[in-house]
ZAZA-592774 format. One line per 8 residues: number of its first residue (from 0); their letters; for each residue x, z, y of N, C-alpha, C, O. Coordinates in steps of 0.05 Angstrom, whole numbers, plus 5000, padded with zeros to 4 digits. Layout:
NUM> a> X/Z/Y/X/Z/Y/X/Z/Y/X/Z/Y; ...
This chain:
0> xxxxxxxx> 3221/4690/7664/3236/4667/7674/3265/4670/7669/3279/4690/7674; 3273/4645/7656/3303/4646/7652/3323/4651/7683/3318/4646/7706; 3347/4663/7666/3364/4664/7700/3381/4635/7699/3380/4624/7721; 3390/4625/7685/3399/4600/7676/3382/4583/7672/3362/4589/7659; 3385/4556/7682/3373/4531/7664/3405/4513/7660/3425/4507/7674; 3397/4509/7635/3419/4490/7627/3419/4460/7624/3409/4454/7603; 3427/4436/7641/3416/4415/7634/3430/4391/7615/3453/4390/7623; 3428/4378/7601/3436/4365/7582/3431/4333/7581/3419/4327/7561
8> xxxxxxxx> 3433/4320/7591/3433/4291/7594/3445/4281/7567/3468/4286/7560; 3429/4268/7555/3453/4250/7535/3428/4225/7529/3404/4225/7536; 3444/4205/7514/3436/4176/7502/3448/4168/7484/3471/4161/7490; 3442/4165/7456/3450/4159/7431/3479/4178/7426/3501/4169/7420; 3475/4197/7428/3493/4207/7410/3495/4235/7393/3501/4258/7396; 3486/4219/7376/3481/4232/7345/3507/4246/7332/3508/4264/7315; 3526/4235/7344/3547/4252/7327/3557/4266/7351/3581/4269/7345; 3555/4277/7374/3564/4302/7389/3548/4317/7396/3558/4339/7403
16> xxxxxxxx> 3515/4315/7398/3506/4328/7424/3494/4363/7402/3485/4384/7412; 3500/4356/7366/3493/4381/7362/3524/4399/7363/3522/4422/7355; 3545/4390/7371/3562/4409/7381/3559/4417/7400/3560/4441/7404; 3554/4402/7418/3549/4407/7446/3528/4427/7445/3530/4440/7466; 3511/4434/7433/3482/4445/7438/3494/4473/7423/3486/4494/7432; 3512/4475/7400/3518/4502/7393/3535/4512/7411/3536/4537/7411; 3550/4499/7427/3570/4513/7450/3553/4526/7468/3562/4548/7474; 3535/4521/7477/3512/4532/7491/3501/4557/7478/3502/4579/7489
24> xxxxxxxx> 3486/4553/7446/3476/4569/7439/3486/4591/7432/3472/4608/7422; 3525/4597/7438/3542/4609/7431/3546/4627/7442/3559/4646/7434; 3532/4625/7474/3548/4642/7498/3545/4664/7492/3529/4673/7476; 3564/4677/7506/3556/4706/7505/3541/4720/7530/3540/4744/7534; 3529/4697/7546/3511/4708/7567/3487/4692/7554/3489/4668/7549; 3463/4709/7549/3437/4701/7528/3410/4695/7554/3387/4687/7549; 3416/4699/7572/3390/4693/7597/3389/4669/7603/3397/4663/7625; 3378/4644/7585/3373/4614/7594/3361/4600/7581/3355/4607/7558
32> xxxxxxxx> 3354/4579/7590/3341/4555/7582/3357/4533/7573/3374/4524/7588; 3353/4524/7551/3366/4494/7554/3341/4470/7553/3323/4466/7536; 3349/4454/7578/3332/4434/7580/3339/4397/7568/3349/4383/7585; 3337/4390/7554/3357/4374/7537/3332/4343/7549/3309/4336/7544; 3357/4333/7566/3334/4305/7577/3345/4274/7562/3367/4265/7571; 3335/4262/7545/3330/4247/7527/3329/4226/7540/3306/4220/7545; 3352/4203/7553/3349/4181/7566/3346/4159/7556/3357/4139/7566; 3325/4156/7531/3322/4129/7518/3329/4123/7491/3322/4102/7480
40> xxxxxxxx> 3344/4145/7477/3366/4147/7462/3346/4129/7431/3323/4137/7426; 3356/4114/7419/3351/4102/7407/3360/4111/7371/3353/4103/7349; 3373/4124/7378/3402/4133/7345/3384/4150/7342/3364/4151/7357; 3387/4173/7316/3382/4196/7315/3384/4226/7328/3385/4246/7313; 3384/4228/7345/3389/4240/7367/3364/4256/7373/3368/4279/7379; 3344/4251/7373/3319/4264/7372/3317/4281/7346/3310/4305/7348; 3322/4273/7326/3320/4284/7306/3334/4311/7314/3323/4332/7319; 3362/4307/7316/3379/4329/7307/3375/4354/7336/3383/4377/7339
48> xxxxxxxx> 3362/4340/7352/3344/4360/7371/3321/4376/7362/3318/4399/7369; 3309/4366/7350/3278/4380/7331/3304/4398/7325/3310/4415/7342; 3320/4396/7300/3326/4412/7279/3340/4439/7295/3342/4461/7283; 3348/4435/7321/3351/4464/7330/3333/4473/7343/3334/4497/7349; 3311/4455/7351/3296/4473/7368/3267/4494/7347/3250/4510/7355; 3274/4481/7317/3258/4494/7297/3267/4528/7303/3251/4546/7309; 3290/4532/7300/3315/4554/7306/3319/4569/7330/3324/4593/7333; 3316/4553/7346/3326/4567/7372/3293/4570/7401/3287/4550/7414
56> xxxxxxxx> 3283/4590/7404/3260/4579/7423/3261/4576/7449/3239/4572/7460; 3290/4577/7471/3298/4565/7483/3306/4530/7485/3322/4526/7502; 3300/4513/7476/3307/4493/7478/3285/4474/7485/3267/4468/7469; 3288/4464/7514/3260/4447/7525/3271/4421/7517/3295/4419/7518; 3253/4395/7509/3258/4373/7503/3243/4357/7518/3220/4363/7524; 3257/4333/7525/3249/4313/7547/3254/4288/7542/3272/4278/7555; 3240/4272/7524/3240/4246/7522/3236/4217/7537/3212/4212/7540; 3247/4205/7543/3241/4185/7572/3243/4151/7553/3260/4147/7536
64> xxxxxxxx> 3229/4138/7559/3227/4110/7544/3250/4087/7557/3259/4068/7543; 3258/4092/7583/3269/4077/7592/3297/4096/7598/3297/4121/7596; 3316/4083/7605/3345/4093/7599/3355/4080/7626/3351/4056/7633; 3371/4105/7643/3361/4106/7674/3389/4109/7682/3399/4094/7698; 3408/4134/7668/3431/4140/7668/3436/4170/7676/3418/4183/7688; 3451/4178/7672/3459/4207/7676/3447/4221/7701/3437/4243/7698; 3448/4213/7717/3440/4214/7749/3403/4224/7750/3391/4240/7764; 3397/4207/7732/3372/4208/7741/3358/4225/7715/3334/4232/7714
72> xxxxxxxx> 3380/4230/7693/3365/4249/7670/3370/4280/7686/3356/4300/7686; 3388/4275/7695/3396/4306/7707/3380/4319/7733/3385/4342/7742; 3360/4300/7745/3346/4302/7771/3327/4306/7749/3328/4330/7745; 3315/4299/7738/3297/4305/7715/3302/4336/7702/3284/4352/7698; 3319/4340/7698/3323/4367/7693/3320/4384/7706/3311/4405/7697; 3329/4382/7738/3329/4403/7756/3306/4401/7764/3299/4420/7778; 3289/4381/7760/3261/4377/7774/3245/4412/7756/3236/4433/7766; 3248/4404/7724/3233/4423/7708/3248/4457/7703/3238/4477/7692
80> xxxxxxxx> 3275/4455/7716/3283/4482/7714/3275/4500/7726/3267/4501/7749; 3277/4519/7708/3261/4544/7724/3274/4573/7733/3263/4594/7741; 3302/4567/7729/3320/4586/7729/3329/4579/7753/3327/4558/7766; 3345/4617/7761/3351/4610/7794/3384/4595/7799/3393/4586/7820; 3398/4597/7771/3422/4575/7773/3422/4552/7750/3414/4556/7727; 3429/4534/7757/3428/4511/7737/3460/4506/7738/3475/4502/7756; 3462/4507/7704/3491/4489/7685/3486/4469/7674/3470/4465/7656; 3507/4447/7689/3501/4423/7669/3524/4419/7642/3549/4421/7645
88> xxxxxxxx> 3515/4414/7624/3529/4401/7595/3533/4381/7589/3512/4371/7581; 3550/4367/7589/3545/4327/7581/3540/4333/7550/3550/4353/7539; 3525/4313/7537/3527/4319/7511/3547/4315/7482/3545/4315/7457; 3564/4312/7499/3595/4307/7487/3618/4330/7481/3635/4331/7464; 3610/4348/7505/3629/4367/7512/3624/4390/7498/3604/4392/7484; 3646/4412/7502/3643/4435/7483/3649/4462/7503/3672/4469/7508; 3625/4477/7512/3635/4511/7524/3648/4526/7512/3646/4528/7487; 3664/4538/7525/3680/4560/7520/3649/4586/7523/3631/4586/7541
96> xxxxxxxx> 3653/4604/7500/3635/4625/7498/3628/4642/7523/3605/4646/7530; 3643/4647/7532/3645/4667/7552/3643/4652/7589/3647/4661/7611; 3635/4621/7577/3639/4596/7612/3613/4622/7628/3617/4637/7647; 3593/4620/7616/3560/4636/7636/3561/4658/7633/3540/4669/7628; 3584/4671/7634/3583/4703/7629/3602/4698/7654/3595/4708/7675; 3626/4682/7655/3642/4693/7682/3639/4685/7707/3647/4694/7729; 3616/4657/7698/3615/4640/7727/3589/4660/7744/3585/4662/7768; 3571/4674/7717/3554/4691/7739/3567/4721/7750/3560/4733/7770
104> xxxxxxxx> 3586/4726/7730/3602/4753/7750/3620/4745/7779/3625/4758/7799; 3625/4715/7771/3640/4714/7796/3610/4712/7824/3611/4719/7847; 3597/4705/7815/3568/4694/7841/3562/4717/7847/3561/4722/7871; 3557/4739/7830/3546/4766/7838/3568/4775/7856/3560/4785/7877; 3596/4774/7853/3614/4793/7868/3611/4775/7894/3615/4786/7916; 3605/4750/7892/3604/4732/7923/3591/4737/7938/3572/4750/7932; 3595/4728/7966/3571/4733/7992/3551/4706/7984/3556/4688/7968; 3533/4708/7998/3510/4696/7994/3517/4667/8006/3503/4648/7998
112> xxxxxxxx> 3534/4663/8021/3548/4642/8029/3562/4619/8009/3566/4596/8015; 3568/4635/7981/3571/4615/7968/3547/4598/7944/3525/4605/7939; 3553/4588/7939/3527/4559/7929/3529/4559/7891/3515/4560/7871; 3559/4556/7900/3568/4544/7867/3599/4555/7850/3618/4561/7864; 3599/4556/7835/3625/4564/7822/3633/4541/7806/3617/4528/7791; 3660/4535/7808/3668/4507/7790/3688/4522/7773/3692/4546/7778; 3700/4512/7756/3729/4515/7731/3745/4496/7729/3740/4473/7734; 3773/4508/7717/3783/4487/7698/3774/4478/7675/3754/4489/7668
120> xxxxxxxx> 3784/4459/7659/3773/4451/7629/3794/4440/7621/3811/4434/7637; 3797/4436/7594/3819/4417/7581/3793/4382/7568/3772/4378/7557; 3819/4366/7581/3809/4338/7586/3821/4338/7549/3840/4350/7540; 3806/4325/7537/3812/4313/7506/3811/4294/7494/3794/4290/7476; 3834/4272/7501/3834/4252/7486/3852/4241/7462/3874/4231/7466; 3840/4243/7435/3854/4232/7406/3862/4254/7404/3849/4273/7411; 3887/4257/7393/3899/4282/7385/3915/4299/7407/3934/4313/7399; 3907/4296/7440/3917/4306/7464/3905/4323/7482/3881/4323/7485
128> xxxxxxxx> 3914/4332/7490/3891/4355/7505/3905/4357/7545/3928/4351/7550; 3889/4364/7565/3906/4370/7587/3896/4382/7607/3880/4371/7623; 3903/4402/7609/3888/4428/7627/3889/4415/7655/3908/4408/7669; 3857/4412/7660/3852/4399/7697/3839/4424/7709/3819/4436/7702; 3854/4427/7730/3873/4420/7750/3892/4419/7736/3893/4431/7715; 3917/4400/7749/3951/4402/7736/3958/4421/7753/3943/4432/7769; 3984/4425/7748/3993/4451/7751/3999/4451/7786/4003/4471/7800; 3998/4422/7798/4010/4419/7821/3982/4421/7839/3984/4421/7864
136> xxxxxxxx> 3957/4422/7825/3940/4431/7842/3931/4447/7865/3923/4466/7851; 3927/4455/7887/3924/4468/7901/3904/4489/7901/3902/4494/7925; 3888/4504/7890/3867/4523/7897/3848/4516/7912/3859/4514/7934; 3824/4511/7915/3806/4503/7931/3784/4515/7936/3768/4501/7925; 3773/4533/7947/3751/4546/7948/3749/4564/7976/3767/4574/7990; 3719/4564/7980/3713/4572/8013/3696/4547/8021/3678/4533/8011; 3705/4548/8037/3698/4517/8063/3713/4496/8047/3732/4488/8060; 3711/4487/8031/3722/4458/8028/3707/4424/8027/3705/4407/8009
144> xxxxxxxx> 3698/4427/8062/3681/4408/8055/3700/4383/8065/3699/4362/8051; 3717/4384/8087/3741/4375/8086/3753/4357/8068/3758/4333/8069; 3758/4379/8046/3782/4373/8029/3769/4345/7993/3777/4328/7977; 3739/4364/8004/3725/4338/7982/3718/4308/7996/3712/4288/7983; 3719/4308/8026/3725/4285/8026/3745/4260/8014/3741/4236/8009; 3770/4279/8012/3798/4266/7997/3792/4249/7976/3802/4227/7975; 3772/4260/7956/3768/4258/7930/3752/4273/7909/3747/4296/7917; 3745/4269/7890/3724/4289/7873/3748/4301/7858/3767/4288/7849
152> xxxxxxxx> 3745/4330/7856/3760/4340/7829/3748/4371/7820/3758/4392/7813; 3718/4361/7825/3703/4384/7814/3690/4358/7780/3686/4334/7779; 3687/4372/7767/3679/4361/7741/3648/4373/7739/3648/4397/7743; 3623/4364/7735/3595/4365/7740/3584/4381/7716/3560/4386/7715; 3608/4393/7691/3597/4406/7675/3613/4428/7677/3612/4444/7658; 3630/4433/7699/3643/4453/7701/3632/4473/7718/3645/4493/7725; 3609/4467/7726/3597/4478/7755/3574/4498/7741/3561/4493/7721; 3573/4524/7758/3539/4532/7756/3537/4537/7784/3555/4545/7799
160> xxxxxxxx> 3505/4530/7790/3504/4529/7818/3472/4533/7824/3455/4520/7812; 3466/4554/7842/3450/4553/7851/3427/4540/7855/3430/4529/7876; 3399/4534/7843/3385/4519/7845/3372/4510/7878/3362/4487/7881; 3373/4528/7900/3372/4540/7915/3389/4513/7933/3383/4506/7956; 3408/4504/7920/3428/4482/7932/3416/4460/7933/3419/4444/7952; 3397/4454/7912/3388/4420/7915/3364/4430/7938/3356/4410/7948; 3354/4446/7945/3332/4450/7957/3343/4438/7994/3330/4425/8011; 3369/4447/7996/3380/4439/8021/3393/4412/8020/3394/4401/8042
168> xxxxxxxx> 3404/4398/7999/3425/4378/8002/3416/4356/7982/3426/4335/7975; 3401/4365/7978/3384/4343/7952/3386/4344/7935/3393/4366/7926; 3381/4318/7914/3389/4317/7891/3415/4294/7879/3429/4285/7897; 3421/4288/7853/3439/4264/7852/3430/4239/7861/3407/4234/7854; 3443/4219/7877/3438/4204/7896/3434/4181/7866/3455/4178/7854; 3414/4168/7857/3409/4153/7833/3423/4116/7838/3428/4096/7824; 3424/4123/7861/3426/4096/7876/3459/4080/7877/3465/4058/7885; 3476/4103/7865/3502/4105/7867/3505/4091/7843/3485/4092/7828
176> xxxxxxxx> 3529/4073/7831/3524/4064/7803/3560/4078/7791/3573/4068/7773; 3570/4106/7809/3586/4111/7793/3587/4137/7815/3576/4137/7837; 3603/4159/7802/3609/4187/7827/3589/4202/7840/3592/4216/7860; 3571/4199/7830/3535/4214/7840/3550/4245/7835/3536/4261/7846; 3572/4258/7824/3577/4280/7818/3588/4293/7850/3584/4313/7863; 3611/4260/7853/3622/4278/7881/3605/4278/7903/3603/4298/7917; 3590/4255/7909/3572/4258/7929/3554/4277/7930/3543/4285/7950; 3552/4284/7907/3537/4317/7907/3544/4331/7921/3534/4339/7942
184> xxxxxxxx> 3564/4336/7910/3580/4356/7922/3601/4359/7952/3614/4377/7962; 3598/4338/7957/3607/4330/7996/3576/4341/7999/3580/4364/8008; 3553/4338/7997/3521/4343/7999/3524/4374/8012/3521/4382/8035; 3531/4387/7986/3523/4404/7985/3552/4429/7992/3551/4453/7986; 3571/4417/8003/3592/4439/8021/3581/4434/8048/3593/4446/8066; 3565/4421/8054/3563/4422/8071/3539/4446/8088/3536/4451/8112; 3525/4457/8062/3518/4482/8068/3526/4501/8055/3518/4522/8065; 3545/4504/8031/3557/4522/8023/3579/4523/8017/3590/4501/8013
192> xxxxxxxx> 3595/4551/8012/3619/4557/8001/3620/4548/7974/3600/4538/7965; 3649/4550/7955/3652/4541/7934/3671/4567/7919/3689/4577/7932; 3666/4574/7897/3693/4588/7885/3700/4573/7864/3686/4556/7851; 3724/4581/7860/3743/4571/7838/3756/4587/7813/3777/4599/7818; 3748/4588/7789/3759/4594/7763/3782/4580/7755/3778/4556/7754; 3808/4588/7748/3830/4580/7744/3839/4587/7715/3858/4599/7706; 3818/4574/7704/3819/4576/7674/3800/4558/7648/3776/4564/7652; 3802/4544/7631/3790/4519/7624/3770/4537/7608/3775/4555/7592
200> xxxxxxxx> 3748/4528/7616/3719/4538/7608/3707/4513/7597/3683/4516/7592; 3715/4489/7593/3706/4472/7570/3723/4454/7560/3742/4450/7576; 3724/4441/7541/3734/4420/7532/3718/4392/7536/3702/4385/7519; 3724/4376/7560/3714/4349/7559/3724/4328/7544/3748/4321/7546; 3704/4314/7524/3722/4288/7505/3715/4271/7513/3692/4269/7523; 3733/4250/7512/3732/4225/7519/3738/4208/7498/3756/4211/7481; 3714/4180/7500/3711/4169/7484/3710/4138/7482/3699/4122/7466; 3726/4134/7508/3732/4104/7504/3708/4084/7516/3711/4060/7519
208> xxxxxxxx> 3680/4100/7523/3665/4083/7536/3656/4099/7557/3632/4092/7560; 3661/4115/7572/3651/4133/7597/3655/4117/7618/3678/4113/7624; 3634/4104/7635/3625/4099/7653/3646/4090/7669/3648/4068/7678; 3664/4113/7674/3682/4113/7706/3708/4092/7692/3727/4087/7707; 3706/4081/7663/3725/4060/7660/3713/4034/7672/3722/4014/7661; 3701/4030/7684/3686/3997/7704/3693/4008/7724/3676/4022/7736; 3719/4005/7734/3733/3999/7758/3720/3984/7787/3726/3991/7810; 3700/3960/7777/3689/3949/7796/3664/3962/7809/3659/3957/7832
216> xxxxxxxx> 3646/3979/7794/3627/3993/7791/3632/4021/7803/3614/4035/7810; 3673/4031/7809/3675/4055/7819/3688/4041/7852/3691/4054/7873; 3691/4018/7849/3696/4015/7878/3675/4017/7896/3673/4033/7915; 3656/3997/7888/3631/4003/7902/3618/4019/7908/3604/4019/7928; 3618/4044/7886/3613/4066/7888/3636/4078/7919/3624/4084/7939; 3656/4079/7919/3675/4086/7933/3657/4073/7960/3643/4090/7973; 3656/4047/7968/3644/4043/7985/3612/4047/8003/3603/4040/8024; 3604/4062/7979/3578/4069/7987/3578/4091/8002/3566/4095/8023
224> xxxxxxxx> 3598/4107/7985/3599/4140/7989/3614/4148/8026/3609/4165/8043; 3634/4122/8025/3641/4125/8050/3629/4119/8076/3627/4132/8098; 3621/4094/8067/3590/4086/8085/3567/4108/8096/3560/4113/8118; 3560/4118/8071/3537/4138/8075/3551/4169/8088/3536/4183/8103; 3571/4175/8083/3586/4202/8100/3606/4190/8115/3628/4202/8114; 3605/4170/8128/3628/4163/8147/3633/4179/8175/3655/4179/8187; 3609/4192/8185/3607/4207/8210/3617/4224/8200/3636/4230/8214; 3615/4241/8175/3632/4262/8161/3665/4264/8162/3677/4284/8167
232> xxxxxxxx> 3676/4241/8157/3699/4231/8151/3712/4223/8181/3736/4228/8184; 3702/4215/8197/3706/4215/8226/3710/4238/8243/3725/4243/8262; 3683/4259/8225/3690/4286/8245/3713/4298/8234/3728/4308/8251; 3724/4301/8204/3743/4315/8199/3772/4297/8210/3794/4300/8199; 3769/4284/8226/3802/4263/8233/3818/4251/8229/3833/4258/8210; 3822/4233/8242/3833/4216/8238/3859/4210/8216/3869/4188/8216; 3868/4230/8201/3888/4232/8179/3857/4229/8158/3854/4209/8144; 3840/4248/8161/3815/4242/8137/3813/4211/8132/3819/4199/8111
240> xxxxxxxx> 3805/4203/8151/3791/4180/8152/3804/4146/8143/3793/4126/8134; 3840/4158/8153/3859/4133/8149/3852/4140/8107/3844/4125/8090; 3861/4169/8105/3870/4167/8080/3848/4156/8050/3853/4154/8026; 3817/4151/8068/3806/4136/8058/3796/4109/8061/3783/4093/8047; 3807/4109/8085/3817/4073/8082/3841/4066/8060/3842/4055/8038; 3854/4074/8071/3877/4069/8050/3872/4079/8017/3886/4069/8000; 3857/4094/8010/3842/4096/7981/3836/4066/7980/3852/4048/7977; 3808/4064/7985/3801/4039/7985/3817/4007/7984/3806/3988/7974
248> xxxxxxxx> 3838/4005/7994/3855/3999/8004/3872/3991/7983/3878/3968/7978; 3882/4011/7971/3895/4015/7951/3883/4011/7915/3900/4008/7898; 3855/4011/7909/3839/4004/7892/3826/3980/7884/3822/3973/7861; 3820/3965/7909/3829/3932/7923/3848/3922/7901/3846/3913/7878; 3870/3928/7921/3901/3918/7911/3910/3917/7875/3926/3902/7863; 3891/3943/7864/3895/3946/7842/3891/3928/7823/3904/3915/7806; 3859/3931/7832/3839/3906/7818/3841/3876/7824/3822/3861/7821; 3862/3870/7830/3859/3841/7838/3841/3829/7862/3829/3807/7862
256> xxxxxxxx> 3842/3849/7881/3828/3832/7905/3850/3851/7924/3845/3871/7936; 3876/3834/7920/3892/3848/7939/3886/3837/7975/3897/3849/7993; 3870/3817/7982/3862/3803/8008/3840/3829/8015/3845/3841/8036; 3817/3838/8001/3809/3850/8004/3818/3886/8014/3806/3901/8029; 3846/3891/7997/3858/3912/8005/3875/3916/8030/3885/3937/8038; 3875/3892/8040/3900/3890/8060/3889/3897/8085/3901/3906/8104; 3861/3892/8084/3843/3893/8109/3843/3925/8111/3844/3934/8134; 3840/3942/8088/3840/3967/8100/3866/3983/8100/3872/4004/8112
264> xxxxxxxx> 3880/3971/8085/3903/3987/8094/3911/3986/8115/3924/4005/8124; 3905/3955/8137/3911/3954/8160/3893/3965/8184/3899/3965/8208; 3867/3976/8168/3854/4003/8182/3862/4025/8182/3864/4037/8204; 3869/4038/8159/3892/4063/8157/3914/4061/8184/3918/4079/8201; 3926/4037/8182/3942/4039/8201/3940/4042/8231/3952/4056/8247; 3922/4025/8230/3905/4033/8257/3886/4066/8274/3877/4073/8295; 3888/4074/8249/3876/4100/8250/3889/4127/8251/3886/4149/8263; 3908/4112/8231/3941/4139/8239/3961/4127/8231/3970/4129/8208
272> xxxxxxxx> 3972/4113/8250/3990/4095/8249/4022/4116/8242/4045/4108/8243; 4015/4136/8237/4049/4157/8226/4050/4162/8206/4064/4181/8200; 4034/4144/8180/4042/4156/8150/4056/4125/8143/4042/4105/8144; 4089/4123/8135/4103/4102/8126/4093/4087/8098/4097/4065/8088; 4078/4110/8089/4072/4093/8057/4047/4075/8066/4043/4057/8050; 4030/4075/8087/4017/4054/8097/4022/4030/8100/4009/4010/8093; 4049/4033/8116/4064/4002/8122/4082/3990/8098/4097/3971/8102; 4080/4000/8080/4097/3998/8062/4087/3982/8040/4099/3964/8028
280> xxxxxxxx> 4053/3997/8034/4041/3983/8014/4025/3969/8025/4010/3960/8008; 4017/3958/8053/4003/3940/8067/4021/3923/8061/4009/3904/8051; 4055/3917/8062/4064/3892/8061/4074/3885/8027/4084/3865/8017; 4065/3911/8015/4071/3898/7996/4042/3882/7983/4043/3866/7964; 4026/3888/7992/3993/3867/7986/4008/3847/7991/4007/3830/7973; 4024/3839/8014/4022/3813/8017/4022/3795/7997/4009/3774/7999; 4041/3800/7970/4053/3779/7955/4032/3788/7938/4039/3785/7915; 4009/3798/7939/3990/3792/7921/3988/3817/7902/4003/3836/7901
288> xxxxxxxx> 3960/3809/7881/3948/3837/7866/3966/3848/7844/3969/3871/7838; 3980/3816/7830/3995/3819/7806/4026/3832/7812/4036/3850/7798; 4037/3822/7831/4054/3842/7845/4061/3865/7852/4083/3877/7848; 4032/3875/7868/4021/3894/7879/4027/3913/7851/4047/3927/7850; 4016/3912/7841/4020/3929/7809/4046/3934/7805/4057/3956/7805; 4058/3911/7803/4086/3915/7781/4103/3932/7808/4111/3955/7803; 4107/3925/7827/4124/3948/7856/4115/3969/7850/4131/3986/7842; 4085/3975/7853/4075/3996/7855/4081/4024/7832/4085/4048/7837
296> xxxxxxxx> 4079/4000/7795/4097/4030/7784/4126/4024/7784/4139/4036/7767; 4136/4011/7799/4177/4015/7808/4171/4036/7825/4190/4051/7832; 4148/4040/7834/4155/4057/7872/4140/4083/7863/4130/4098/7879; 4138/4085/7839/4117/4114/7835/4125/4137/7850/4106/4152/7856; 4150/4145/7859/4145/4160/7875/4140/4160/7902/4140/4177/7920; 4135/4130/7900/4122/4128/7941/4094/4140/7945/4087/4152/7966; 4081/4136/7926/4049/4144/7918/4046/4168/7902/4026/4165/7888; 4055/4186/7899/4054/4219/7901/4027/4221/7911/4022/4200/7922
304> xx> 4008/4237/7912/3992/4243/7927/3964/4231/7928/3944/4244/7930; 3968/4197/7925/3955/4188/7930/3921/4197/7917/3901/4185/7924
């Protein structure tokens, strides 16, 4: 039995996923599986899967007729893994050699309390590159079930994690139509610890059609997520709770449904009525979404943080 399963979601893409698949086959930790789940993919993409798995006898293949989305190729994967930690790979992205050599030294030196190990990566777009976390990031690891309420800034291919975790907190919520990564992971601090690697263990590329650019598709998502952990967000207090009203609030305003945003910023307010940038960008909704914008980058440094 492998100690790793590696899972691999992709759909039509023929020109990355055999990079992606030699970044894997590269590591310098050799104990795994790669489980490569096939969501429909129509291009040649199957093909250039045969041609390593002639080569390599690690490589499980999973073809699906209908095309479901990342969420649900990756519950597919963890359904068939058989390793006691699972890594996921988007099939775009590229490991650093040595990512499953350090994320399992760090789990071994951990108490049993922790679940998962996450990294930095460098984000890659055109001829640009940018090491996430920025430099103004904070460190995050332990108990941070808290602090992922704020926001997601764990990356879903930066993680290896315990299989052991979906058994308590589930799986990716399929139902979500954007952020199934963070709600994971609010899921699953909530029975475990987290550590943190402060060093880019992959290169993620971006390519101009990833998902989280439909704005309307991440609000709702936003609203689901809060809906469904709102007792969560309540127990951690009332600063938690305003500052995701006011998320919401503020994403509204962005997109052109500034009437829509005004309503929760004026729940923020109501909730912790002592942060000024509340009252500030509640009245600046008033004059509307197209507005709302143009103040908002004059005032960039009112929204720090946000």
């Amino acid at each position: 039995m492998p100690t790793v399963s590696v899972v691999i979601p992709t759909f039509n893409r023929e020109h990355y996923i055999g990079r992606a698949l030699e970044s894997v086959l590269n590591q310098t930790y050799t104990d795994y599986e790669i489980i490569i789940v096939d969501d429909g993919s129509t291009d040649r993409t199957e093909e250039i899967i045969r041609r390593y798995q002639e080569t390599s006898g690690n490589i499980r293949y999973i073809h699906t007729t209908e095309n479901k989305g990342a969420p649900a190729a990756r519950n597919t994967g963890i359904r068939e893994a058989r390793g006691t930690y699972i890594a996921f790979q988007d099939s775009d992205d590229v490991w650093m050699p040595e990512k499953l050599e350090k994320q399992l030294k760090v789990l071994a030196e951990s108490s049993s309390a922790v679940g998962l190990v996450y990294a930095g990566f460098w984000f890659v777009k055109g001829d640009t590159r940018e090491y996430i976390p920025r430099p103004s990031y904070k460190k995050k690891e332990g108990n941070i079930a808290n602090e992922l309420l704020k926001g997601s800034f764990i990356g879903t291919p930066t993680i290896l994690i315990k299989k052991e975790c979906f058994d308590k907190a589930g799986l990716f919520d399929e139902s979500l139509p954007q952020l199934q990564d963070w709600e994971l992971m609010i899921r699953v601090s909530g029975h475990y610890q987290y550590r943190f690697i402060d060093e880019p263990l992959l290169c993620a590329h971006y390519h101009g059609d990833n998902i989280s650019d439909d704005q309307v598709s991440n609000i709702r998502a936003r609203e689901m997520i809060f809906a469904k952990h709102y007792n969560k967000y309540k127990d951690a207090g009332r600063r938690v709770l305003a500052r995701e009203y006011f998320s919401l609030g503020n994403l509204y305003c962005k997109n052109a449904m500034a009437y829509r945003g005004r309503k929760y910023f004026f729940r923020a307010i109501r909730t912790y009525p002592f942060n000024p940038l509340y009252y500030v960008l509640a009245w600046i909704s008033i004059t509307g979404s197209k507005t709302y914008t143009i103040l908002l980058r004059m005032k960039n440094t009112l929204v720090k943080g946000i």
